[in-house]
N, C-alpha and C positions, 0 to 999 in steps of 0.2 A: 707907408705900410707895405709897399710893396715886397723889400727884402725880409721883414717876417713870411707872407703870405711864400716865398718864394724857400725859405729854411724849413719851414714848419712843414710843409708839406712833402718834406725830404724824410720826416722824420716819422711821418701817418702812414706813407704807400711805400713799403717794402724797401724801403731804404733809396728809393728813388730819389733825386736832389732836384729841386725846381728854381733855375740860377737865371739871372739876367746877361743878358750875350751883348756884346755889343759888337753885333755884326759888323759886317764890310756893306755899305750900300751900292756898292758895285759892282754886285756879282747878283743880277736877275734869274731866276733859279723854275723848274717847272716840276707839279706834280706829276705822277702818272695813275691818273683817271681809272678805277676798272672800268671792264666792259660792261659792268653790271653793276646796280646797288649792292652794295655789302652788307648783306643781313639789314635791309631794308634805311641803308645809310644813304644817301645823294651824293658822294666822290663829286668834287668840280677840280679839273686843272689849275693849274696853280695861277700861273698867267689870268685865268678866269677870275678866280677867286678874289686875287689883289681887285681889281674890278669892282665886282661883287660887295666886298664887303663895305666899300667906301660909298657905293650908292645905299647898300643897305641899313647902314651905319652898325654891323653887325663883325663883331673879331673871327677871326680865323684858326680853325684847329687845322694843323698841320701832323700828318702824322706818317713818322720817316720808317718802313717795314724793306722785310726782304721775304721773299714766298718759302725759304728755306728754315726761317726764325721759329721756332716752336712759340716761343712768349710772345710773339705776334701772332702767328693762331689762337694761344689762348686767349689774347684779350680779344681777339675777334668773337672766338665762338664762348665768351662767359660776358666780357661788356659788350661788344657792341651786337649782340643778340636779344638783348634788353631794351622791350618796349620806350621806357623811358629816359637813358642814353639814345636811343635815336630820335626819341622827341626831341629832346635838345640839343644834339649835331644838326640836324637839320632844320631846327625853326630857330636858334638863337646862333648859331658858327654857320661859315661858311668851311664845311668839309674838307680835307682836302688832301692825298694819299700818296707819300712818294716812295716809288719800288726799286730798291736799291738793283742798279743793273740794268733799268730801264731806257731805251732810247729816246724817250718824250725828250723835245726840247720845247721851251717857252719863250714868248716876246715879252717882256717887260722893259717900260722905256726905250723899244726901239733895240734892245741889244736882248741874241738869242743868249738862253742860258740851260747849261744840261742837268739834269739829276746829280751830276756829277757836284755840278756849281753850287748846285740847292747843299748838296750836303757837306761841301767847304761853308757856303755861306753860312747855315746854322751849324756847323760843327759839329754835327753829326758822327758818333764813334761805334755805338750800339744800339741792338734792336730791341723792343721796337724804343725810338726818340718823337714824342709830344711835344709841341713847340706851341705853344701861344702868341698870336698877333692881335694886335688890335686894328682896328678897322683902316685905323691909316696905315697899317704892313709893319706897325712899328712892333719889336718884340717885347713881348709881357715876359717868358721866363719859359720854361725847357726842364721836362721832367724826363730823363733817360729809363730808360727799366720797363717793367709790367705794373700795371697797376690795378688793385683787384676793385669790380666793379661799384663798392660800394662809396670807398674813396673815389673812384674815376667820375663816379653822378657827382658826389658834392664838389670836385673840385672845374666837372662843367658849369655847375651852377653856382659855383663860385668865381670865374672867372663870368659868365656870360654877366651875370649882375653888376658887376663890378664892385664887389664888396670887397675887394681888396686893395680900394681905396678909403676902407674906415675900419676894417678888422684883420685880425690875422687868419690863416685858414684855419689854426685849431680850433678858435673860438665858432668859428662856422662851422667846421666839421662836426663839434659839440652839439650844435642847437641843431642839427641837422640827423642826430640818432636819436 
């Protein structure tokens, strides 16, 4: 089910496409953390997060920005200024924010990796890029583009539950308005 849930939601958020990557597992990649909660989000480094999620048994939202993107401002201040998009960043995803240009670098397995890595490793083209991991780092699928909040809530809550292992997103998205 997964390549429905991954087409179909290409076709609900502004034309965005949610594709399965099959990364390089050799390129250890690091986010860059704000200084601060973002409109009441928990940012954890990337490095951290891989961590994190696998004790927590909880996936990872990945989300690749640059402070210059306008459609990364707006999803900031239209989604993630929403009470309950930050419920669910931070009590079901391990958060996690990488700023294109950034000098963070990360340790995973023992070998540093820069922003630069993060964003060969997911292939990264435009802003802002959502990358879905599950808990073991593996990747669920990658929606490019803006996505407006009401698709962005169901498609957290469509991946944190993991219903896209028995439906497609439309069908969720449906029972969901």
């Amino acid at each position: 089910m997964r390549s429905s849930f991954q087409l179909l939601l290409g076709a609900l958020v502004s034309g965005a496409l949610l594709v399965p990557q099959a990364f390089s597992s050799r390129l250890p990649v690091q986010a860059a953390p704000s200084a601060k909660a973002t409109q009441g989000i928990q940012w954890v480094p990337y490095d951290q997060a891989l961590t994190q999620a696998k004790s927590q048994k909880r996936p990872i939202y990945l989300q690749f920005h640059a402070t210059w993107c306008p459609y990364c401002k707006k999803l900031e201040k239209e989604a993630y200024s929403k009470a309950p998009i930050q419920k669910l960043l931070n009590e079901q995803f391990i958060p996690v924010r990488i700023t294109e240009g950034s000098n963070e670098t990360f340790t995973v397995a023992g070998k540093k990796l820069t922003v630069k890595d993060l964003f060969m490793k997911y292939q990264v083209s435009s802003f802002p890029t959502l990358v879905f991991l599950s808990a073991e780092g593996k990747p669920l699928g990658k929606t490019p583009g803006y996505v407006e909040p009401k698709p962005f809530e169901a498609l957290l809550g469509f991946v944190s539950s993991e219903s896209y292992k028995t439906m497609d997103f439309e069908t969720y998205f449906k029972g969901k308005q």
